[in-house]
N, C-alpha and C positions, 0 to 999 in steps of 0.2 A: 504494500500500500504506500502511495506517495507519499512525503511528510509535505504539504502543503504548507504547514506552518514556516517552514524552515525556506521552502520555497519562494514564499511570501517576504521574508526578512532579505534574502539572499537579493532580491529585484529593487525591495525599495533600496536597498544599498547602494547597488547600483547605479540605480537611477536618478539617487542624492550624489553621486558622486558625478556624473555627467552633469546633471542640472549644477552643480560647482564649478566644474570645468566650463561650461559653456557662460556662466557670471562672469566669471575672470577672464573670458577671452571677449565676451560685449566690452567690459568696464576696458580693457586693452585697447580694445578698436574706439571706442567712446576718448579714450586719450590721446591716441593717433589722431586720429579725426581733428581733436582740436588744435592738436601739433599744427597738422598739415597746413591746416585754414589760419593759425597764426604765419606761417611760413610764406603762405601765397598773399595775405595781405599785405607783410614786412615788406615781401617782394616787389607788390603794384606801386605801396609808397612810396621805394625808391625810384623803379621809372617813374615816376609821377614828378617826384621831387626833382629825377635829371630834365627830366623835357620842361620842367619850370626854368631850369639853370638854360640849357640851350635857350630860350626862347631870350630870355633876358643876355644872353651871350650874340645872341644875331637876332637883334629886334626888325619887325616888318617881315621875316620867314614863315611861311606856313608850314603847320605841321606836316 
C-alpha cells in the first residue's frame, strides 16, 4: 500500500523548494531590470548632454 502520507510531504517539499528558487530568480531579474534601465538612462543623458555641448560648440548647425 502506498504511504501517501509521506508522498504528500515529499511534493510539498519540493515544490517549496522550487516556489524559493523561482522568488530568488524574479527578485534577480526585478534587480537587473533596474540595473539595466539605470544604465540606458545614464546613457541617453550623456548623449543628451554631448549634442547640448556640440550645439553650443557650432551654433546655427542642425542636428
Amino acid at each position: 500500500m502506498p504511504d501517501y502520507k509521506a508522498m504528500y510531504y515529499h511534493l510539498s517539499g519540493r515544490m517549496a523548494t522550487a516556489l524559493e528558487a523561482l522568488e530568488a530568480t524574479t527578485g534577480a531579474l526585478v534587480v537587473m531590470t533596474e540595473k539595466l534601465k539605470l544604465a540606458q538612462q545614464t546613457t541617453e543623458e550623456m548623449f543628451m548632454d554631448s549634442a547640448d555641448e556640440d550645439l553650443e560648440d557650432h551654433p546655427g548647425e542642425a542636428e
